[in-house]
N, CA, C and O atoms as a MOPAC input file, in Angstrom:
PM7 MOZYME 1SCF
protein

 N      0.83300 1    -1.16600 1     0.00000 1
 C      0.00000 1     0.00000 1     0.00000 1
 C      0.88800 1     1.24200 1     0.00000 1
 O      2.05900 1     1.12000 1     0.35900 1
 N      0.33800 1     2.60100 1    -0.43400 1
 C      1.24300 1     3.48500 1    -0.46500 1
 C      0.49900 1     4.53000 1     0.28400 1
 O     -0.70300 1     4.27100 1     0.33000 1
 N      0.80400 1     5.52200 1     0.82700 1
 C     -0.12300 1     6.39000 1     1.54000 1
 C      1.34700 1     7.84500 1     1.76000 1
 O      2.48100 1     7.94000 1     2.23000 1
 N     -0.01600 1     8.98000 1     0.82900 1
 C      0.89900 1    10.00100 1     0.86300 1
 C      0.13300 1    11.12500 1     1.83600 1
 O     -0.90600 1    11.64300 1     1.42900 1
 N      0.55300 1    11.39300 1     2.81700 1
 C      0.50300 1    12.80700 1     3.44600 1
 C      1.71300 1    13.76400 1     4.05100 1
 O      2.79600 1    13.45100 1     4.54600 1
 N      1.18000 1    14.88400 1     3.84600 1
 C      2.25900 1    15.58500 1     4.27700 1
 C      2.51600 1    15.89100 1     6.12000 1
 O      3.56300 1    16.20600 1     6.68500 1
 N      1.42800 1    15.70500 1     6.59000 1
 C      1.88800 1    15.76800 1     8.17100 1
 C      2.41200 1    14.53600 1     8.50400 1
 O      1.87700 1    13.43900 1     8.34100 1
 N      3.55500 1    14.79900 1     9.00800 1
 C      4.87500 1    13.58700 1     9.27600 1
 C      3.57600 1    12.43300 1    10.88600 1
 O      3.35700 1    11.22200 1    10.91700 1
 N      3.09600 1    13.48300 1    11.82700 1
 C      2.45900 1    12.49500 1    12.86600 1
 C      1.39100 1    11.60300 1    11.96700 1
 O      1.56400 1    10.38800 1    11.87100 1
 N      0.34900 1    12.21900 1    11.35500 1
 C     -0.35700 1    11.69100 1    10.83400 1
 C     -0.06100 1    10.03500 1    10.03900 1
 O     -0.62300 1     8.94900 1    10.18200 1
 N      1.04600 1    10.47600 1     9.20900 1
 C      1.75800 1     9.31300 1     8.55900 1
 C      2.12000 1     8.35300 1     9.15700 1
 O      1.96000 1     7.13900 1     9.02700 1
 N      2.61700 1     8.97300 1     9.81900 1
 C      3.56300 1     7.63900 1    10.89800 1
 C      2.42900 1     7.24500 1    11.82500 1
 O      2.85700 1     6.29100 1    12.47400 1
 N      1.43700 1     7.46600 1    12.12300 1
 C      0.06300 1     6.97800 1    12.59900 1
 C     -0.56000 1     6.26000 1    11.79600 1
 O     -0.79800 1     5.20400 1    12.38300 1
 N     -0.98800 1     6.23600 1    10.70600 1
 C     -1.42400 1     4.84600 1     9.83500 1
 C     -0.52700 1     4.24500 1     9.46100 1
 O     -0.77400 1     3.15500 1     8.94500 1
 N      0.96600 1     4.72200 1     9.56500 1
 C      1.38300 1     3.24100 1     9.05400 1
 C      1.85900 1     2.35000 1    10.04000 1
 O      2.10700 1     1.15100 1     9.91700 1
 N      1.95500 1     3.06100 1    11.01300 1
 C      2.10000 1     2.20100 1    12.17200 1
 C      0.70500 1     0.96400 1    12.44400 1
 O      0.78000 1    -0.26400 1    12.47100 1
 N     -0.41400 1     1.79500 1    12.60200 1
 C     -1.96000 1     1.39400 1    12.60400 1
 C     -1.77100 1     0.11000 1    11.98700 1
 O     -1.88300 1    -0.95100 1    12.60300 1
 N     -1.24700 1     0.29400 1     9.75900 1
 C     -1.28400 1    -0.67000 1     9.42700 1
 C     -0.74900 1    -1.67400 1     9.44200 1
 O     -1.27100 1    -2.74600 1     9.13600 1
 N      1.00400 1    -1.42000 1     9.99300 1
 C      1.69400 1    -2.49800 1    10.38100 1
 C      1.19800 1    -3.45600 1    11.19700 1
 O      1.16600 1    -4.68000 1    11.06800 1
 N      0.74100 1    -2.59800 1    12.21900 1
 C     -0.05800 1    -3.62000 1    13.43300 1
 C     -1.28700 1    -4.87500 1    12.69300 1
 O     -1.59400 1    -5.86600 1    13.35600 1
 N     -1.84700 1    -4.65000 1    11.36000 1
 C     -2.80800 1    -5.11800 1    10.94700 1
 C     -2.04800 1    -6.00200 1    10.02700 1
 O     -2.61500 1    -6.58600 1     9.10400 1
 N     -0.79300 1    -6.11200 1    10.25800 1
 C      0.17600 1    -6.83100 1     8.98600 1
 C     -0.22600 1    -6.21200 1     7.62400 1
 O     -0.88200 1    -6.98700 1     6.92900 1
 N      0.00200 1    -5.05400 1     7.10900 1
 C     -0.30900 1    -3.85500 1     6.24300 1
 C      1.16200 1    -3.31500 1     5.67000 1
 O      1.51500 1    -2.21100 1     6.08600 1
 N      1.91400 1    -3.91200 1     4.88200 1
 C      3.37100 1    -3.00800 1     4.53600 1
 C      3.04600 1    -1.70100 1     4.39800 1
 O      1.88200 1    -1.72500 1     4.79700 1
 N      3.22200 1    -0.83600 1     4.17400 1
 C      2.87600 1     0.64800 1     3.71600 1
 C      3.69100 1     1.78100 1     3.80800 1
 O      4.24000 1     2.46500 1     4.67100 1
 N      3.53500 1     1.71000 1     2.32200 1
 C      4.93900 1     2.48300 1     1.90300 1
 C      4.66100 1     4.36300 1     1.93300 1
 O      3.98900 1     4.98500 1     1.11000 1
 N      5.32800 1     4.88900 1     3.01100 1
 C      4.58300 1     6.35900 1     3.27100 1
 C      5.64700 1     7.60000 1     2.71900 1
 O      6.79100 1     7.66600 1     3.16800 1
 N      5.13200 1     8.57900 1     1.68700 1
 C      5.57800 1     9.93800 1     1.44100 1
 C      5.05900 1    11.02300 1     1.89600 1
 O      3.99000 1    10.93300 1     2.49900 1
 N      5.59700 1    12.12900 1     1.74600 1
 C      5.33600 1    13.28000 1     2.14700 1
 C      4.45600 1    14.03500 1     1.35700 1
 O      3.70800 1    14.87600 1     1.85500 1
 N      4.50900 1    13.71400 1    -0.21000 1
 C      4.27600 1    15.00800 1    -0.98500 1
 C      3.23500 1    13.91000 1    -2.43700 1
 O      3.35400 1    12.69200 1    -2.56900 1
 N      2.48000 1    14.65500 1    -3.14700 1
 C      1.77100 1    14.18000 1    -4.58400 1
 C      3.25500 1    13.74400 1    -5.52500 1
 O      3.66600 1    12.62100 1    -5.81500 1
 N      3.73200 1    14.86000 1    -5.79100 1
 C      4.68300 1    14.23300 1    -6.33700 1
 C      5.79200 1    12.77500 1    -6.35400 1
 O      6.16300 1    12.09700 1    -7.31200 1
 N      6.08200 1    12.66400 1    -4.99500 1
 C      6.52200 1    11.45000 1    -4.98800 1
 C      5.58300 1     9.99800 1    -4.83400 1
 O      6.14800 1     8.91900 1    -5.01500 1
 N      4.06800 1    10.05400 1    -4.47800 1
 C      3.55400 1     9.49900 1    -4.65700 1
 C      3.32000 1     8.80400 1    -5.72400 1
 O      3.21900 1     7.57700 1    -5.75200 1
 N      3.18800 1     9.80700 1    -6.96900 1
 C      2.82700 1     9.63100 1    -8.18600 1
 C      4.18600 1     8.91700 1    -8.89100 1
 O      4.06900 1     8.02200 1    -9.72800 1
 N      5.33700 1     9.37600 1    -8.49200 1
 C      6.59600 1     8.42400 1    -8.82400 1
 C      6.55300 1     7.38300 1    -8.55500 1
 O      6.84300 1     6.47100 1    -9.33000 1
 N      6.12600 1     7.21800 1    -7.21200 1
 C      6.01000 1     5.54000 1    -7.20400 1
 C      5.04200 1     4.61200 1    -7.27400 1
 O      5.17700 1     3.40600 1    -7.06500 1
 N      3.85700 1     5.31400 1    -7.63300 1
 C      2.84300 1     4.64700 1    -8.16800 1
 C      3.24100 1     4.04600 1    -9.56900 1
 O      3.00100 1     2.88700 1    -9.90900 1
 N      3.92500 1     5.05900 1   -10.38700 1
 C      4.30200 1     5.29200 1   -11.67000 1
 C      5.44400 1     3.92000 1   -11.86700 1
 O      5.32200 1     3.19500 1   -12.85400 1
 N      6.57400 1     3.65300 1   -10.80200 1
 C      7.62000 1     2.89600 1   -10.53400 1
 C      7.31400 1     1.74600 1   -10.55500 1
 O      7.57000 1     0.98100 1   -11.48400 1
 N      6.37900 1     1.29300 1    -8.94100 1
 C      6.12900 1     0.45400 1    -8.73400 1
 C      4.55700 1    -0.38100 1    -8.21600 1
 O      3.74900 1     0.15200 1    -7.45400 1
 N      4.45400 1    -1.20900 1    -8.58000 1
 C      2.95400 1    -1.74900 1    -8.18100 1
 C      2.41200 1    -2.27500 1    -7.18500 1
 O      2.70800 1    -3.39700 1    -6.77200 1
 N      1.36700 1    -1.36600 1    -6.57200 1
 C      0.79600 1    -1.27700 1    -4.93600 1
 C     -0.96300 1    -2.18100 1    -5.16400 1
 O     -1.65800 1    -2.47800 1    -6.13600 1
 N     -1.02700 1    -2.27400 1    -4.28500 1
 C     -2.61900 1    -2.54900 1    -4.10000 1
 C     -3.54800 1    -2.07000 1    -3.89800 1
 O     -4.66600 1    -2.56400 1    -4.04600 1
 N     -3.19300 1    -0.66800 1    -3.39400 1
 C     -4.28300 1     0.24200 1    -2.46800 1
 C     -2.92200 1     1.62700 1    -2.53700 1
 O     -1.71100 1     1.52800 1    -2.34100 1
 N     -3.94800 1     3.09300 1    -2.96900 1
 C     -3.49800 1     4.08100 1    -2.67000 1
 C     -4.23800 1     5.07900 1    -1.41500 1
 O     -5.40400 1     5.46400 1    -1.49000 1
 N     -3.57500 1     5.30700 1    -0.60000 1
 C     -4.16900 1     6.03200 1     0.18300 1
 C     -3.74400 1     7.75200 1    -0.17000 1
 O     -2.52900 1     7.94800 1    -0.13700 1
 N     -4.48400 1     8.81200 1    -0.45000 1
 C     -4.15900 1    10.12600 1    -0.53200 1
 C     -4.56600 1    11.16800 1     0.32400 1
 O     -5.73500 1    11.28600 1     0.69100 1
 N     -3.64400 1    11.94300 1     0.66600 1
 C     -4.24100 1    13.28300 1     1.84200 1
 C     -4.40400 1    13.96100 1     0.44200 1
 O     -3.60000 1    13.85600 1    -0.48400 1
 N     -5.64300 1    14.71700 1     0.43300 1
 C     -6.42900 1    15.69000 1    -0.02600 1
 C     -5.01700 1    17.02000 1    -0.46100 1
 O     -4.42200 1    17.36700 1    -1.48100 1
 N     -5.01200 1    17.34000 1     0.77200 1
 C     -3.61400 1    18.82400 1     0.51900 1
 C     -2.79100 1    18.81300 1     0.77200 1
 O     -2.50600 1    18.89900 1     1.96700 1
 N     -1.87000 1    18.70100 1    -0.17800 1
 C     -0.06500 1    18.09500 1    -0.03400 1
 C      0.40300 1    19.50100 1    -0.85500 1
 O     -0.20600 1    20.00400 1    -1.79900 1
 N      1.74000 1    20.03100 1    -0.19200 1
 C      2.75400 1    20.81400 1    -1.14700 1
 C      2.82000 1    19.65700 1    -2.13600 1
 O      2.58900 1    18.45400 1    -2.01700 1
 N      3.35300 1    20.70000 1    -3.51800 1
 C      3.73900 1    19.69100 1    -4.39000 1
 C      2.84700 1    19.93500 1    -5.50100 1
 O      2.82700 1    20.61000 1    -6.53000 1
 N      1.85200 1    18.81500 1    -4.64800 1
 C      0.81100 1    18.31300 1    -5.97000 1
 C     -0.29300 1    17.77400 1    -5.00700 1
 O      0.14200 1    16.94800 1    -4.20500 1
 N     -1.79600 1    18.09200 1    -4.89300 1
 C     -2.41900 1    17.94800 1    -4.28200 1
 C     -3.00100 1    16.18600 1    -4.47900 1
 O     -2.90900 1    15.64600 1    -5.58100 1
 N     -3.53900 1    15.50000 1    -3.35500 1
 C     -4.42100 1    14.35400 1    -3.77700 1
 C     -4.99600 1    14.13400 1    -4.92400 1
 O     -4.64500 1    13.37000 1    -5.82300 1
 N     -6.01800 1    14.93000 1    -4.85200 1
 C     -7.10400 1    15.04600 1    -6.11700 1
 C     -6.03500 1    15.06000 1    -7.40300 1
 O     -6.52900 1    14.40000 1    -8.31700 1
 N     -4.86300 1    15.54500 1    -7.72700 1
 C     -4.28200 1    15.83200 1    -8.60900 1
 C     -3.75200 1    14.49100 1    -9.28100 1
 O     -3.68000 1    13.91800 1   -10.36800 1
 N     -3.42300 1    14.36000 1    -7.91700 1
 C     -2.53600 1    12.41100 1    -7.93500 1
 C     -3.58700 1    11.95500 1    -8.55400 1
 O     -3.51800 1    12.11300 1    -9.77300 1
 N     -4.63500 1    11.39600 1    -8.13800 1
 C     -5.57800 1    10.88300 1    -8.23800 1
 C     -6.00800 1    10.68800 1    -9.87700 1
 O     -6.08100 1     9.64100 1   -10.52100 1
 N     -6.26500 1    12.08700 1   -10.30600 1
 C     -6.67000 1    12.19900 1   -11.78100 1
 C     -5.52000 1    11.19700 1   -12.21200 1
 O     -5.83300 1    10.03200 1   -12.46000 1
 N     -4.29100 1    11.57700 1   -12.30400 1
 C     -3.23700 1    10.98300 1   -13.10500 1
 C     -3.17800 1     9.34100 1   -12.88700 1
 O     -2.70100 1     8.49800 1   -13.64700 1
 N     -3.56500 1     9.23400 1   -12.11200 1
 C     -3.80300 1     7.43800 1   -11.53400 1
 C     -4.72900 1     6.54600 1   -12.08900 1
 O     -4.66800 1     5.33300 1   -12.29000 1
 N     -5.38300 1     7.17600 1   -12.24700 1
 C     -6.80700 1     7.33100 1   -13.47200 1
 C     -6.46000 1     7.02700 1   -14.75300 1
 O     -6.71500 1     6.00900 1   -15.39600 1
 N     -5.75600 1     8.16100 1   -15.11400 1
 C     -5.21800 1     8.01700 1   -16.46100 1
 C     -4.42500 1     6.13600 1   -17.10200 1
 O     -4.34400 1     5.44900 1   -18.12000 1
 N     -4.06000 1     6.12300 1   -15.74600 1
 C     -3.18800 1     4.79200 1   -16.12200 1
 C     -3.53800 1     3.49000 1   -15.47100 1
 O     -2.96000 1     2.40800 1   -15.56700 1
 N     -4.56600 1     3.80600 1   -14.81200 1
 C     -5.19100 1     2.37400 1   -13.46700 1
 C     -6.57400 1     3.17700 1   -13.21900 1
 O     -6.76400 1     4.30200 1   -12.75700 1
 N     -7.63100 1     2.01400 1   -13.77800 1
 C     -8.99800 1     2.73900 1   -13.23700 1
 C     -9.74100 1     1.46800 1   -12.32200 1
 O    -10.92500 1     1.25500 1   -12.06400 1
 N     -8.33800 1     0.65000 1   -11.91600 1
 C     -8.81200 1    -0.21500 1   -11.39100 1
 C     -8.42500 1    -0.08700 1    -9.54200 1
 O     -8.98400 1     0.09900 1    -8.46100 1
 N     -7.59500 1    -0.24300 1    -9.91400 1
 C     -6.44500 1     0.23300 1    -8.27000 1
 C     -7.50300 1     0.87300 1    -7.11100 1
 O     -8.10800 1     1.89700 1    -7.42800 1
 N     -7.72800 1     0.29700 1    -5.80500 1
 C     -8.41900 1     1.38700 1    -4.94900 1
 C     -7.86800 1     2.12800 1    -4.88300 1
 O     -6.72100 1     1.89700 1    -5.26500 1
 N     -8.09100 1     3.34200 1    -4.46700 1
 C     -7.81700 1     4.98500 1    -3.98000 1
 C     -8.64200 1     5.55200 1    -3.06600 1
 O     -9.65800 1     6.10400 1    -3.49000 1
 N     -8.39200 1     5.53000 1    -1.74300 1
 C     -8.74700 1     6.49300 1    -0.50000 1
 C     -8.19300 1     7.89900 1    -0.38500 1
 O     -7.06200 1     8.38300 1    -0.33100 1
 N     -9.56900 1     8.41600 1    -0.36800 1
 C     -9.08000 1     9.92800 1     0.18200 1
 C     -9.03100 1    10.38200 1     1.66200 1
 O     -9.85300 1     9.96100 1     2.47700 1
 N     -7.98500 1    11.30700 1     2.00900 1
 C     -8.40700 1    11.63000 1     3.48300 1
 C     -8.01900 1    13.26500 1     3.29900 1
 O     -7.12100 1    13.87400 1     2.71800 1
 N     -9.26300 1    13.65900 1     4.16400 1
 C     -9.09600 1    15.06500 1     3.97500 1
 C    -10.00800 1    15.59900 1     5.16400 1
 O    -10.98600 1    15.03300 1     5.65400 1
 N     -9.47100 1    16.78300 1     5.49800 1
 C    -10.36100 1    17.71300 1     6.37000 1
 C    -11.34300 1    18.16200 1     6.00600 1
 O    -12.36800 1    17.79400 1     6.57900 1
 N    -11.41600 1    18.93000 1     5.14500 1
 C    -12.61000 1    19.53700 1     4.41400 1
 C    -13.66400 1    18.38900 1     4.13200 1
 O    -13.49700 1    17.52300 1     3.27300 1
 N    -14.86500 1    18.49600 1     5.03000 1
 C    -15.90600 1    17.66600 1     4.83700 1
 C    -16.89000 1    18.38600 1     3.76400 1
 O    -18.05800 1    18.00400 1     3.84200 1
 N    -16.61700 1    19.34000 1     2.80000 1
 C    -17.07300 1    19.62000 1     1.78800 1
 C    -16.48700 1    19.26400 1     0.43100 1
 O    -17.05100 1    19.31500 1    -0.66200 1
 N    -15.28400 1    18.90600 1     0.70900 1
 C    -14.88300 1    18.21700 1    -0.83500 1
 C    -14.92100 1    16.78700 1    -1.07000 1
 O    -14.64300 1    16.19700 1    -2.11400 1
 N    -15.37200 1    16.22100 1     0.24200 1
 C    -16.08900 1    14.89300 1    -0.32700 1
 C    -16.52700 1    14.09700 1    -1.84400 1
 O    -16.06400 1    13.17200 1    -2.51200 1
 N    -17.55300 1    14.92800 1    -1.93000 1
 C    -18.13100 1    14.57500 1    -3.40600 1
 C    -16.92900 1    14.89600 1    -4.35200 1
 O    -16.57300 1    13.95400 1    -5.05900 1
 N    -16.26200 1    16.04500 1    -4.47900 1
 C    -15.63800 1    16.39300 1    -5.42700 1
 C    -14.40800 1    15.20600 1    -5.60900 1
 O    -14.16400 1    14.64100 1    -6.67500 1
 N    -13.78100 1    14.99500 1    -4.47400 1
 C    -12.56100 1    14.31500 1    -4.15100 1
 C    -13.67800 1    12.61500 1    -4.98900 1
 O    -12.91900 1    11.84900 1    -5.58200 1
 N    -14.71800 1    12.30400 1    -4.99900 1
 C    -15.03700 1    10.93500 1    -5.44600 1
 C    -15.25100 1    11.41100 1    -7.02000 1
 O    -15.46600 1    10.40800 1    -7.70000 1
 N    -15.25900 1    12.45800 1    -7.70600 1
 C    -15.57000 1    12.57000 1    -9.11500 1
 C    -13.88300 1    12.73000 1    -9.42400 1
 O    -13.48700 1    12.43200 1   -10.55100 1
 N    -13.07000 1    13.12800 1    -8.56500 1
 C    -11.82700 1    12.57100 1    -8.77700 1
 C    -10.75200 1    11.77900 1    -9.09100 1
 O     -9.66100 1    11.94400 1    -9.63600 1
 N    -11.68900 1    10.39200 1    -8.33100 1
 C    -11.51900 1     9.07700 1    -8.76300 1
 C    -11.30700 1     8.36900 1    -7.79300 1
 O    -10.85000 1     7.24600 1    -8.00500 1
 N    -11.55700 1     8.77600 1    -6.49700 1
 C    -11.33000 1     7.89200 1    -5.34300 1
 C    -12.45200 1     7.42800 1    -4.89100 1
 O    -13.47200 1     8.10500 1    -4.75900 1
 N    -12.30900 1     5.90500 1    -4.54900 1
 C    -13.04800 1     4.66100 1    -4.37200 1
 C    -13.95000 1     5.30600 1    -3.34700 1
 O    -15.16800 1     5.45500 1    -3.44800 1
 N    -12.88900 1     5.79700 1    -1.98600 1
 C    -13.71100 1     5.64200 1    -0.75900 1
 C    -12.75900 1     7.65000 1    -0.04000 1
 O    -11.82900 1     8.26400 1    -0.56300 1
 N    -13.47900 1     7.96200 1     1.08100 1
 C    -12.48000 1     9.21700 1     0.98600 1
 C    -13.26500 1     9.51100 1     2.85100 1
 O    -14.48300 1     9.45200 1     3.02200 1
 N    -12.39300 1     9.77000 1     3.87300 1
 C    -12.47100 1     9.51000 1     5.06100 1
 C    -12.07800 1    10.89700 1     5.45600 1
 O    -10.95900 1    11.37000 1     5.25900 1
 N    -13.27500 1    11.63900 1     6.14100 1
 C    -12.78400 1    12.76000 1     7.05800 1
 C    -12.13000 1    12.76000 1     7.75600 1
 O    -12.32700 1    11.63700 1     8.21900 1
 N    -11.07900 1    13.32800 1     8.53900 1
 C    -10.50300 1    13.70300 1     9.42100 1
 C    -11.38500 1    14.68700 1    10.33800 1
 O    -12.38100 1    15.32800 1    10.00100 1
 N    -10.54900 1    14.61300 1    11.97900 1
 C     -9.73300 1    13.96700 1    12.43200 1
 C     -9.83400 1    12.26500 1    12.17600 1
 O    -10.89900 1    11.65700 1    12.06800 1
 N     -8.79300 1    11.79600 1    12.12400 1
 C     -8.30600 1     9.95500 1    12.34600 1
 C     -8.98000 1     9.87700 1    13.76100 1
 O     -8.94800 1    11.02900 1    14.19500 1
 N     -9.43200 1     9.25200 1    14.45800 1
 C    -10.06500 1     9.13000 1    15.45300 1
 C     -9.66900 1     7.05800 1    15.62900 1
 O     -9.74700 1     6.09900 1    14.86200 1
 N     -9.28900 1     7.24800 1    16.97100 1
 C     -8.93600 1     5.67100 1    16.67000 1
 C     -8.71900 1     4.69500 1    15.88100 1
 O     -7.73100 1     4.78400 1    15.15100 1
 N     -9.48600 1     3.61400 1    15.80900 1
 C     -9.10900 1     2.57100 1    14.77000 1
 C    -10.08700 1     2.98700 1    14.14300 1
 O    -10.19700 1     2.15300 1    13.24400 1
 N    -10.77000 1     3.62000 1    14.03000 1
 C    -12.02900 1     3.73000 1    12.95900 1
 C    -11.38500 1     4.15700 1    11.81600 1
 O    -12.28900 1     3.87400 1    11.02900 1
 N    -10.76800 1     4.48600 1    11.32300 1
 C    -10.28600 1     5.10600 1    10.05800 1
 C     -9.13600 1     3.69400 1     9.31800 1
 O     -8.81200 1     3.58400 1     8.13500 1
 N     -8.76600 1     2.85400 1    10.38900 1
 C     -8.37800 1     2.05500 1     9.87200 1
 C     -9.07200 1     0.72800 1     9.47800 1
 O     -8.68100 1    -0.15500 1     8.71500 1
 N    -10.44300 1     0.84800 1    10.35400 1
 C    -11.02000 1    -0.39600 1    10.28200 1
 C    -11.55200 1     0.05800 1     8.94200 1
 O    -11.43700 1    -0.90300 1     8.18000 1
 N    -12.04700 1     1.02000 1     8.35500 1
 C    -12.75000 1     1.71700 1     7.03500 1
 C    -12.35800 1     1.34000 1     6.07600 1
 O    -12.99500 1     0.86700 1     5.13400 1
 N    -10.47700 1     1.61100 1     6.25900 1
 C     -9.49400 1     0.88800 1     5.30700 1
 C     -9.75600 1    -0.12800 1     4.77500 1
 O    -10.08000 1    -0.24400 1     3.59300 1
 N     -9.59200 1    -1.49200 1     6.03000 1
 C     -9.32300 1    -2.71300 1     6.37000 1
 C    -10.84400 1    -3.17600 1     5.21500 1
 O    -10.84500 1    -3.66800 1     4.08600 1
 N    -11.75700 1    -2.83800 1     5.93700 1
 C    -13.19500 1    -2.77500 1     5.11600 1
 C    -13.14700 1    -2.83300 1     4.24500 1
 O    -13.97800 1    -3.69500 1     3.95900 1
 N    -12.45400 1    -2.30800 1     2.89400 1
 C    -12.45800 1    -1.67300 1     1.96200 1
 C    -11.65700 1    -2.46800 1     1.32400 1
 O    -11.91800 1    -2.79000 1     0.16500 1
 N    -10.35700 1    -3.00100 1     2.07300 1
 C     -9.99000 1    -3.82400 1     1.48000 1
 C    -10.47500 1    -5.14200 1     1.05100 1
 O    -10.20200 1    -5.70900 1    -0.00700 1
 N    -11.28500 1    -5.59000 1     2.07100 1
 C    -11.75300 1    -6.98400 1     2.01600 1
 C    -12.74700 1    -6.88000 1     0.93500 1
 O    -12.63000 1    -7.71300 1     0.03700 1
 N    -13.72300 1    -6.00400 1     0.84200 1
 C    -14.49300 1    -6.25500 1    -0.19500 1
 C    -13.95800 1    -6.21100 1    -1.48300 1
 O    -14.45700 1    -6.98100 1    -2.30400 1
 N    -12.66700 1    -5.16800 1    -1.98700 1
 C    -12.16200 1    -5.36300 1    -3.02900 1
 C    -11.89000 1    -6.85000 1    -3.43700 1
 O    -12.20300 1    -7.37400 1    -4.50600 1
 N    -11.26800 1    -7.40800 1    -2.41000 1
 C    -10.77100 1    -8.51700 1    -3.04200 1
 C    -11.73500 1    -9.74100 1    -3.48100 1
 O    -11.26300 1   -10.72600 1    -4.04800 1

């Protein structure tokens, strides 16, 4: 899995979360490097923060599109008004913030199982 946000606690909070769930997850800072290694290498699940320096989620997202309209894609974002927009974007599933316990991971976890 790959999961890009730019707040360093945040990050290191789901991927810790997912380790615990036996979850590899490969974490960046920024759209841009996300999109490199989406581009590089082949994940199962993208997770995106909404507002990254760089290159925003939604941005990633389109371009992910372009080349995988299969791949899940989670959004996470503050703004509980770009919801809708962030899913005409191209993301599967897209989770307000705050992260609030395991709930944001069990959502994940969820999400995964039915994909498969």
């Amino acid at each position: 899995m790959l999961y890009a946000e730019d707040e360093r606690t945040n990050r290191k909070l789901i991927q810790i979360r997912l380790k615990d769930e036996g979850i590899e997850c490969v974490a960046v800072e920024d759209g841009v490097e996300a999109l490199r290694l989406f581009q590089e290498s082949p994940f199962d699940m993208i997770i995106l923060d909404h507002y990254m320096p760089r290159m925003n989620g939604d941005e990633v997202a389109k371009e992910i599109r372009k080349i995988d309209s299969s791949i899940p894609v989670i959004g996470i974002t503050s703004d509980e008004q770009s919801v809708e927009y962030l899913r005409i974007c191209g993301f599967n599933e897209v989770i307000v913030k705050p992260l609030k316990g395991y709930a944001s991971i069990v959502r994940i976890l969820n999400y995964m199982r039915e994909d498969t």
